[in-house]
C-alpha positions as a Markdown table, in Angstrom:
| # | Residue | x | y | z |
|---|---|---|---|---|
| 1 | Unk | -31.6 | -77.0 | 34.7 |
| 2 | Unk | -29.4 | -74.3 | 33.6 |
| 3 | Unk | -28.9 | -70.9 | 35.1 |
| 4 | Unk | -29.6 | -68.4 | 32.5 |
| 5 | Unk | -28.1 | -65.3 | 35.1 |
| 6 | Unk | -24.3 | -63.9 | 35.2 |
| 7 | Unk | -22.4 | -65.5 | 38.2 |
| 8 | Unk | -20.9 | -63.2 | 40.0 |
| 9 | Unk | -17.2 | -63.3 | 38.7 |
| 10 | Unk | -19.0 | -62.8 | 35.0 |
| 11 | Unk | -20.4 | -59.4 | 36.8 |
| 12 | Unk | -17.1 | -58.7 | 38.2 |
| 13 | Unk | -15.5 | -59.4 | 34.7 |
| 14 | Unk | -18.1 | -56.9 | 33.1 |
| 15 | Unk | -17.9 | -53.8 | 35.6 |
| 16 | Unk | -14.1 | -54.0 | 35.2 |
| 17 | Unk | -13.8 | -54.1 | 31.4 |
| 18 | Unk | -16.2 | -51.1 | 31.4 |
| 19 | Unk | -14.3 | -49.1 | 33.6 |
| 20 | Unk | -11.4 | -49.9 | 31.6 |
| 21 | Unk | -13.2 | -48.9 | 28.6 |
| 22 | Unk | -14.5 | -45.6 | 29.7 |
| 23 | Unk | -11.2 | -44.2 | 31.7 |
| 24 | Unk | -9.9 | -44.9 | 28.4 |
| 25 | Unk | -12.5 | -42.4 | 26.9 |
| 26 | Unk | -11.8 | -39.9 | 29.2 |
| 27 | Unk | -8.2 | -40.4 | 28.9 |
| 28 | Unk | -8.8 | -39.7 | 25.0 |
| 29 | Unk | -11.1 | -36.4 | 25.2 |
| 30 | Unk | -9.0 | -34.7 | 27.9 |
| 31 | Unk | -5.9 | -35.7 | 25.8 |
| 32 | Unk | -7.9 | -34.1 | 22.4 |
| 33 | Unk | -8.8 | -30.6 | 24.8 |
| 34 | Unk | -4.9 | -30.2 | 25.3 |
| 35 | Unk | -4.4 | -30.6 | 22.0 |
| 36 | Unk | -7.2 | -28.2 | 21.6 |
| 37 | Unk | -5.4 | -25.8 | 23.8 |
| 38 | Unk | -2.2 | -26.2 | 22.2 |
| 39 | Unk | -3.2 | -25.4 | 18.5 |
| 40 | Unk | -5.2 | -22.2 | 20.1 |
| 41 | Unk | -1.6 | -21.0 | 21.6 |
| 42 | Unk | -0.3 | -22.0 | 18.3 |
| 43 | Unk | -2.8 | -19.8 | 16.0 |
| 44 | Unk | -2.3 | -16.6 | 18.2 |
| 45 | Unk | 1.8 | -16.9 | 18.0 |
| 46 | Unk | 0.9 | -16.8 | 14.3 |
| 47 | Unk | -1.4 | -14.3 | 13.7 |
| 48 | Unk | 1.1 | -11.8 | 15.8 |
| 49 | Unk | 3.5 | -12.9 | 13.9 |
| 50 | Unk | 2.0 | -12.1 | 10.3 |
| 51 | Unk | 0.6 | -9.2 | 11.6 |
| 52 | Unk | 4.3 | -8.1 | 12.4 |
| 53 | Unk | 5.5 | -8.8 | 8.8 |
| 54 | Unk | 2.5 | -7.3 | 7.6 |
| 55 | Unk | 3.8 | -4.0 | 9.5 |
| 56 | Unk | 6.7 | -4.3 | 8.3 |
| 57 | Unk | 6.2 | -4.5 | 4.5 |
| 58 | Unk | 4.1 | -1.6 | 4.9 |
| 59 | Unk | 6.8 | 0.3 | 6.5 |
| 60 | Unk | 9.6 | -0.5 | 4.0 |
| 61 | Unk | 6.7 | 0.3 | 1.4 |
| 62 | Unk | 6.2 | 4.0 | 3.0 |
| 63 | Unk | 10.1 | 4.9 | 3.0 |
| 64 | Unk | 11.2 | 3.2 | 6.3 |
| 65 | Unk | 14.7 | 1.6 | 5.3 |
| 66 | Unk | 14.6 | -2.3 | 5.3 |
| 67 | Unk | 17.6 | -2.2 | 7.8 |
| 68 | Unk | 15.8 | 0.0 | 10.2 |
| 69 | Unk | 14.3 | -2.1 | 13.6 |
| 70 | Unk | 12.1 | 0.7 | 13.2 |
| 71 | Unk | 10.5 | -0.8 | 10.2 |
| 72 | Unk | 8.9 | -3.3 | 13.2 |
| 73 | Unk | 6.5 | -1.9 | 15.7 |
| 74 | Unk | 8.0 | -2.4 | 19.2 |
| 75 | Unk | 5.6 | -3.9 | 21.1 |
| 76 | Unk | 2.0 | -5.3 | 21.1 |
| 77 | Unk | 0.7 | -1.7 | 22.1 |
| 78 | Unk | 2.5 | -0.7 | 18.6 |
| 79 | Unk | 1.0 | -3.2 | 16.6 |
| 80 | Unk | -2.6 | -2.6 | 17.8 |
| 81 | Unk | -2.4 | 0.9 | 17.4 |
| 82 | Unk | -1.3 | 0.9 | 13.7 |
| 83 | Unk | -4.4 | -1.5 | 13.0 |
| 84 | Unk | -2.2 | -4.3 | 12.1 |
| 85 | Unk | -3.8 | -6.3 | 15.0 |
| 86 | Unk | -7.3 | -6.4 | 16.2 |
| 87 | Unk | -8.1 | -4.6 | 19.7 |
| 88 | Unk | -10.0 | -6.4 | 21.8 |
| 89 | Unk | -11.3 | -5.2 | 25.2 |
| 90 | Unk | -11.7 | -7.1 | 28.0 |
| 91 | Unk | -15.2 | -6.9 | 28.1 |
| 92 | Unk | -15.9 | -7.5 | 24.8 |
| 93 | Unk | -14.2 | -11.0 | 25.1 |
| 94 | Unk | -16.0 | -11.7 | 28.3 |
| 95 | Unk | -18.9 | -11.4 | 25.7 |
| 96 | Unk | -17.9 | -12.9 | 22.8 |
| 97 | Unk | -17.9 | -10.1 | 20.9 |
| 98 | Unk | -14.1 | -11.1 | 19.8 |
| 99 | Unk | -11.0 | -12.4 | 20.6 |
| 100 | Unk | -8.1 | -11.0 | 22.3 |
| 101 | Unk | -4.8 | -12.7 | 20.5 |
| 102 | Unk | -2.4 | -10.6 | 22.1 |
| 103 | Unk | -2.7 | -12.8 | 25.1 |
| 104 | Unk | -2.6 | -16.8 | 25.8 |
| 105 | Unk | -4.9 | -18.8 | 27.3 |
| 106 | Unk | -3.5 | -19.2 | 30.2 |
| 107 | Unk | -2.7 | -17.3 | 33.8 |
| 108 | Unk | 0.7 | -16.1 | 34.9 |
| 109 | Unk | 2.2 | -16.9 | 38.3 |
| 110 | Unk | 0.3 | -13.5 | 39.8 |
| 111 | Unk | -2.9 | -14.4 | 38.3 |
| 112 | Unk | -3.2 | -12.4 | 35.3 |
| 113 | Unk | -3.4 | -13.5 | 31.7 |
| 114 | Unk | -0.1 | -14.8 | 30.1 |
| 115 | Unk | 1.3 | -12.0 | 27.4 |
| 116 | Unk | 3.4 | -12.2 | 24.6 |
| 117 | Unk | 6.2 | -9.9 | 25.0 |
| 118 | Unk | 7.6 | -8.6 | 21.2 |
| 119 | Unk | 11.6 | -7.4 | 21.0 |
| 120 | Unk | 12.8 | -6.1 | 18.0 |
| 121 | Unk | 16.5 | -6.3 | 17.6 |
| 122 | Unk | 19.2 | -6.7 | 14.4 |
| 123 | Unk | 20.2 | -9.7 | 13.5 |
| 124 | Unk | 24.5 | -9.8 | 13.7 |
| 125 | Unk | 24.6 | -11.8 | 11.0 |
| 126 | Unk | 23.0 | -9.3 | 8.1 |
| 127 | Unk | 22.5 | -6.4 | 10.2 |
| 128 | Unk | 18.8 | -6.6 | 9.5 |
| 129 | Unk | 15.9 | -6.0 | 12.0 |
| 130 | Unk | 14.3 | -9.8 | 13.5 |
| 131 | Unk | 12.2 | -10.0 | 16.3 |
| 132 | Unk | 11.1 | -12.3 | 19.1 |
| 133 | Unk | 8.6 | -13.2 | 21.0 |
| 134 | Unk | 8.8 | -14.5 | 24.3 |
| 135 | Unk | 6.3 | -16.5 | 27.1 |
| 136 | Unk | 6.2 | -18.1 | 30.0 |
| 137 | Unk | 4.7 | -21.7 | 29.9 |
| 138 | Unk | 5.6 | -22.9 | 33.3 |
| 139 | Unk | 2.2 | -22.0 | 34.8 |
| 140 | Unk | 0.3 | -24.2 | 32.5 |
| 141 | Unk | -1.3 | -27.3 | 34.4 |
| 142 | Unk | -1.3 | -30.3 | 34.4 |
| 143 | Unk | 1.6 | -31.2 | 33.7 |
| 144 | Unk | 0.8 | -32.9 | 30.4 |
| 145 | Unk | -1.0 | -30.0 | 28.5 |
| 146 | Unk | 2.1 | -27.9 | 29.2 |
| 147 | Unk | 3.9 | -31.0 | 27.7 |
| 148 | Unk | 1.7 | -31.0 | 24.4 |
| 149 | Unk | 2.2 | -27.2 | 24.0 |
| 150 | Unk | 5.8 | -27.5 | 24.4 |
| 151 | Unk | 6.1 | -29.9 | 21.5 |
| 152 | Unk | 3.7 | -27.8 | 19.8 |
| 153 | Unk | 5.7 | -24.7 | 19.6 |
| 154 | Unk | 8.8 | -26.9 | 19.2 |
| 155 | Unk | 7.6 | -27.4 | 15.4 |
| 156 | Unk | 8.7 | -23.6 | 15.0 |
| 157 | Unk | 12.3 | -23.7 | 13.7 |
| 158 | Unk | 13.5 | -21.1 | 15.8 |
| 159 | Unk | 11.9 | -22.5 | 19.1 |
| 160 | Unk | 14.1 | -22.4 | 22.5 |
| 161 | Unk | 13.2 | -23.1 | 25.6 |
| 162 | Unk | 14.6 | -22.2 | 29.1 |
| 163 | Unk | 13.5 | -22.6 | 32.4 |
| 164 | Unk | 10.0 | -22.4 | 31.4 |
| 165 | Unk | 10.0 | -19.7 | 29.1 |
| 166 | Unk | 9.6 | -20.0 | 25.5 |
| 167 | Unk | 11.4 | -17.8 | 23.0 |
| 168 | Unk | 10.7 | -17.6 | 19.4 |
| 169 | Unk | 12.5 | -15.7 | 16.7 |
| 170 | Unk | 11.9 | -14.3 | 13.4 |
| 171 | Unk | 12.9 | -12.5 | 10.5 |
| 172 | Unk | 12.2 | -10.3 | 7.8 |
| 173 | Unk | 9.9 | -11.7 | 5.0 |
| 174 | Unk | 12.4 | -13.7 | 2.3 |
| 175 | Unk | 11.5 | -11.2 | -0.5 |
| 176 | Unk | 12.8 | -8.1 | 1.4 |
| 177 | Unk | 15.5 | -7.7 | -0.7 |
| 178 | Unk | 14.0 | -8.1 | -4.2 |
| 179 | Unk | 11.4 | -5.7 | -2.6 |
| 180 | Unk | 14.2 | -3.2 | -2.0 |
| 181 | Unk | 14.7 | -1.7 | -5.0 |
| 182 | Unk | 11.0 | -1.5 | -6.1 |
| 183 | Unk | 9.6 | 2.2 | -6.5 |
| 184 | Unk | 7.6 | 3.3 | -3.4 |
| 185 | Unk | 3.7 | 4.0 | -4.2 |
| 186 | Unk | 3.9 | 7.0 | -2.3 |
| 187 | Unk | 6.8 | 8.9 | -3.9 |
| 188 | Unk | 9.3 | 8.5 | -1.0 |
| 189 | Unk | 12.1 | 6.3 | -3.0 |
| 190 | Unk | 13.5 | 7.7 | -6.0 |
| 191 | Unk | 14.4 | 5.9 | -8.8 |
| 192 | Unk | 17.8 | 5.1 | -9.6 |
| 193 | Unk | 18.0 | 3.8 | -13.4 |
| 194 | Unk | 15.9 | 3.8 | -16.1 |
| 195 | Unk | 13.1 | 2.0 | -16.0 |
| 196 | Unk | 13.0 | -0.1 | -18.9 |
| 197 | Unk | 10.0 | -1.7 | -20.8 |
| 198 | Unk | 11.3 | -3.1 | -24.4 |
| 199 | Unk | 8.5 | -4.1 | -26.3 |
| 200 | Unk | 5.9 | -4.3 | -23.1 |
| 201 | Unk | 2.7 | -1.6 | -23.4 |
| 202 | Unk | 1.1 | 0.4 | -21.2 |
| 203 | Unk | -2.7 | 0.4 | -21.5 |
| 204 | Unk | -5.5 | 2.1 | -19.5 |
| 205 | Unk | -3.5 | 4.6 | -17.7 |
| 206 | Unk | -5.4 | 7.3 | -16.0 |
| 207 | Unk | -2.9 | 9.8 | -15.6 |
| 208 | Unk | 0.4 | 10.8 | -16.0 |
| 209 | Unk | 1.1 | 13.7 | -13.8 |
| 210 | Unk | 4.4 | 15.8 | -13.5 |
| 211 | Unk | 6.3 | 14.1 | -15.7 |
| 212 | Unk | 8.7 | 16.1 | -16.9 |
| 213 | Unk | 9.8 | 14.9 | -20.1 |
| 214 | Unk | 7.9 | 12.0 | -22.7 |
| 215 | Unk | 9.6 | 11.8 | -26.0 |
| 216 | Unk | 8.0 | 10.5 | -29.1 |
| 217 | Unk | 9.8 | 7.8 | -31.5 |
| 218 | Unk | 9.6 | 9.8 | -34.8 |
| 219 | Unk | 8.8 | 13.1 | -33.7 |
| 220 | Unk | 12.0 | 15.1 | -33.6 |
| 221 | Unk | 10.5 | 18.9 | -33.5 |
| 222 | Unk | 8.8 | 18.7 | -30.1 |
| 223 | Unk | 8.6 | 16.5 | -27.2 |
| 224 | Unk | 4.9 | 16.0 | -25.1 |
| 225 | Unk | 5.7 | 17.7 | -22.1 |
| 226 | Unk | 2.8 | 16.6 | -19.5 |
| 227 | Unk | 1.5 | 20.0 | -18.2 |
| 228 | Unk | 3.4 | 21.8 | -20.7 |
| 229 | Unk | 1.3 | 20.9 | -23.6 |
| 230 | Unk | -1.8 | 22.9 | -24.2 |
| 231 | Unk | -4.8 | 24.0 | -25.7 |
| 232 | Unk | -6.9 | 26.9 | -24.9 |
| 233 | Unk | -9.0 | 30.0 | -26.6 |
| 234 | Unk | -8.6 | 33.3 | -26.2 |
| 235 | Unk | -11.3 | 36.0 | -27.1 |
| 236 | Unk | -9.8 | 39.5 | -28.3 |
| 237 | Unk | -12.0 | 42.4 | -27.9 |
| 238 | Unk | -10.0 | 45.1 | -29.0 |
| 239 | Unk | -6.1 | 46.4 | -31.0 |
| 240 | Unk | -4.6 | 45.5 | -27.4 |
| 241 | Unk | -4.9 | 41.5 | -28.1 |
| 242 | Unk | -4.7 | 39.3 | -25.5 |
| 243 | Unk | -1.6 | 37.2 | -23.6 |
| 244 | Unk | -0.3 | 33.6 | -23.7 |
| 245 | Unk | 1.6 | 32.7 | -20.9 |
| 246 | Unk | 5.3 | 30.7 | -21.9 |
| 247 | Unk | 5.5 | 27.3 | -20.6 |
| 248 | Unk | 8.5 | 27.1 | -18.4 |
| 249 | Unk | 10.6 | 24.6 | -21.0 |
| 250 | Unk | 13.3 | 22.4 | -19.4 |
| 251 | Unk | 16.9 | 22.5 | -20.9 |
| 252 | Unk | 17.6 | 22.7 | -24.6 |
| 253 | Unk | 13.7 | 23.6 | -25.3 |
| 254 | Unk | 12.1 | 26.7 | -25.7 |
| 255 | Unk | 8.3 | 27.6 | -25.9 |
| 256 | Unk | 6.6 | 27.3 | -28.9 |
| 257 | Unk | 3.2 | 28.3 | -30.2 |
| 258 | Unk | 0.6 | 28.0 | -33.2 |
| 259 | Unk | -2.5 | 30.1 | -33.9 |
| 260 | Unk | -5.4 | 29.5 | -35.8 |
| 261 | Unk | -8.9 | 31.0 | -35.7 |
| 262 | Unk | -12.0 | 29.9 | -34.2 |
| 263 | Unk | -15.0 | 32.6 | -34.9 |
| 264 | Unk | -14.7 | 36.2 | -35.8 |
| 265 | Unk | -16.7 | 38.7 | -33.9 |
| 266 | Unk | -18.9 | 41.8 | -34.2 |
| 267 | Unk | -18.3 | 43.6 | -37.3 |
| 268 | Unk | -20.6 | 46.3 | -39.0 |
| 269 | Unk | -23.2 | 45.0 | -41.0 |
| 270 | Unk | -22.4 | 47.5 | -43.6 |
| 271 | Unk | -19.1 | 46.3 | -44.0 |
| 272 | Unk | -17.7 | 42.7 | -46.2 |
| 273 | Unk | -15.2 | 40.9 | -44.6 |
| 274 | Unk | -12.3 | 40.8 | -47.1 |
| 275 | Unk | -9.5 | 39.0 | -45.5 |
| 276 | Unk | -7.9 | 38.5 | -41.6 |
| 277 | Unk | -4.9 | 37.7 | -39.5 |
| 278 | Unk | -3.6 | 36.2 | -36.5 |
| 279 | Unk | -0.3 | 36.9 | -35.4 |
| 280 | Unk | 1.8 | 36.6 | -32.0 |
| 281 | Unk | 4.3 | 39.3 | -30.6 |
| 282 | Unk | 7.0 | 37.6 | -28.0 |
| 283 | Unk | 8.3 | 38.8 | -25.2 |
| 284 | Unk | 10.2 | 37.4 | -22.2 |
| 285 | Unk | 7.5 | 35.3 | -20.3 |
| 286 | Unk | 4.6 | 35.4 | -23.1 |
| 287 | Unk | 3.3 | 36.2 | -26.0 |
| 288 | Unk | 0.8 | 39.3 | -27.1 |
| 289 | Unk | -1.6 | 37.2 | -29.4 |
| 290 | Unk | -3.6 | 39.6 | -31.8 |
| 291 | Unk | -6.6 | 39.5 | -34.2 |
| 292 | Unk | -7.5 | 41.9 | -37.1 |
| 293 | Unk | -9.9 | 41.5 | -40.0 |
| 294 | Unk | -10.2 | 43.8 | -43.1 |
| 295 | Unk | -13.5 | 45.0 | -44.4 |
| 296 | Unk | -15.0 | 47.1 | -47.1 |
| 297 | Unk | -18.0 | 48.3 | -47.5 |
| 298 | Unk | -19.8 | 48.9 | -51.0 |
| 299 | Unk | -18.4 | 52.1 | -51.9 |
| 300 | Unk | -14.7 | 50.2 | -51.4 |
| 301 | Unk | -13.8 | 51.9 | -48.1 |
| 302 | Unk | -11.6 | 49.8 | -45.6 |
| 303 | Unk | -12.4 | 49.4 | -41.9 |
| 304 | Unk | -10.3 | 46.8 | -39.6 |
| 305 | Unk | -12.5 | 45.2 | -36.6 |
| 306 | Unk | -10.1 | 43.3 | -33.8 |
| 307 | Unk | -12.5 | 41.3 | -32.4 |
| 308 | Unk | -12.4 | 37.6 | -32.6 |
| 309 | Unk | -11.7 | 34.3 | -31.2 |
| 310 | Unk | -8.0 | 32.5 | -31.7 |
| 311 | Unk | -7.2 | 29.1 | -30.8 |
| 312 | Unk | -3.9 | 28.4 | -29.5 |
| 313 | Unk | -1.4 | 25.3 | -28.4 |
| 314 | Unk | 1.6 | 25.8 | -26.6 |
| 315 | Unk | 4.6 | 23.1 | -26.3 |
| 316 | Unk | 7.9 | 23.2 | -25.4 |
| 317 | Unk | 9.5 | 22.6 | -28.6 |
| 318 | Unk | 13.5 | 21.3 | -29.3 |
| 319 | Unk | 16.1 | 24.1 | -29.8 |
């Protein structure tokens, strides 16, 4: 009769393949939580980084030179506090309320958690501001997650590593120097050369203010002078008339103006209107505009009235 059990070196055989099997499993997820670790350590170096770049393209934008260190923000403390990198209290993380990533995941030699620690220097070989970022690794056990962080961070091509400590460098963002010659938004960086457009248009522009000279193709008795050009209404109540302020013309213009009538005003009902003027008198900063109509009544006697409304435009007009 056969014996349809395991024998006892079948059982052994079993219990040891198992183990085998599942030390193996373990092996593999403890292996997968370094890497874990590792690509955390990896996203926070990176999100300082772009946050640095970010701060300084904003800087070079506002008028800091590109050549300045000062165009980076010195330390983490900097960066926070010009909203380039999320704050994140120690409280709040404890909670889950966010995440701190101007620290690692890890605990120095006094117990406290590891800190990336930003220097900003100029690099000697184009006098332009890099920085670096530097952190200990030496505390990370075991052994072998320190080792899969180290070749981890390795990837980045400016990695080095001595006696535990990890330095990384970096520099300016490549298009720095196509950037510096682009017009600042804010007004800070003046132009240096014309700024040519050929055959390109400009559509749906709001405004242009305080420009101080637009020339027209064609025109050659005026120029559009933004703020210089204008149109307004003057109502004269009596023989004094009423004053047009000059526009103050640049070089080789001088301040022109044109009259024309809007709506006479309160004559006597007794008396036809006949005929009227407009006319200007100039003197040094503007002109006396004035109004007259001529009347008569039925028995052919004349009466002038001065009251009216003129329309006028002012432009600075080629000498």
């Amino acid at each position: 009769m056969k014996n349809k059990g395991f024998t006892v070196v079948q059982m052994v055989i079993t219990i040891t393949m198992l183990t085998i099997i599942f030390a193996s499993l373990a092996k593999v997820k403890i292996n997968n939580g370094y890497y874990t670790f590792a690509s955390i350590t990896e996203k926070r170096v990176e999100t300082v980084v772009n946050a640095m770049q970010q701060a300084y393209m904003a800087n070079i934008s506002s008028g800091t030179s590109s050549d300045s260190t000062s165009a980076y923000p010195s330390d983490i403390d900097s960066l926070i506090d010009a909203g380039f990198l999320s704050s994140c209290s120690e409280e709040d993380e404890e909670s889950g309320d966010c995440i701190n990533n101007a620290k690692l995941p890890w605990i120095d030699s006094d117990g406290n958690d590891e800190q990336m620690v930003i220097a900003v220097t100029s690099n000697a070989t184009d006098n332009y501001p890099q920085f670096t970022i530097t952190f200990d690794i030496s505390t990370i056990e075991p052994y072998a997650k320190r080792a899969i962080v180290k070749s981890r961070l390795s990837q980045i091509p400016s990695f080095t590593y001595e006696d535990g400590v990890v330095t990384l460098t970096f520099q300016r963002p490549g298009n720095t120097v196509n950037d510096e010659n682009l017009v600042a938004r804010d007004g800070t960086r003046s132009m240096t050369n014309d700024w040519d457009f050929g055959d390109v248009n400009l559509n749906n522009v709001k405004y242009l203010n305080n420009v101080q000279d637009i020339s027209i193709k064609g025109v050659t008795d005026r120029t559009v002078l933004t703020g210089l050009r204008k149109t307004g209404s003057l109502v004269i109540t009596s023989s004094a008339g009423a004053t047009v302020t000059k526009p103050d013309c640049p070089d080789n213009y001088t301040p022109e103006i044109e009259l024309a009538l809007i709506g006479l005003g309160i004559t006597d009902v007794e008396y036809s209107i006949k005929g009227f003027a407009t006319w200007k008198v100039e003197s040094s900063d503007y002109w006396t505009v004035y109004f007259r109509s001529t009347a008569e009544n039925e028995s052919g006697t004349k009466k002038y009235f001065y009251e009216g409304t003129v329309k006028y435009d002012t432009w600075c007009g080629v000498e």
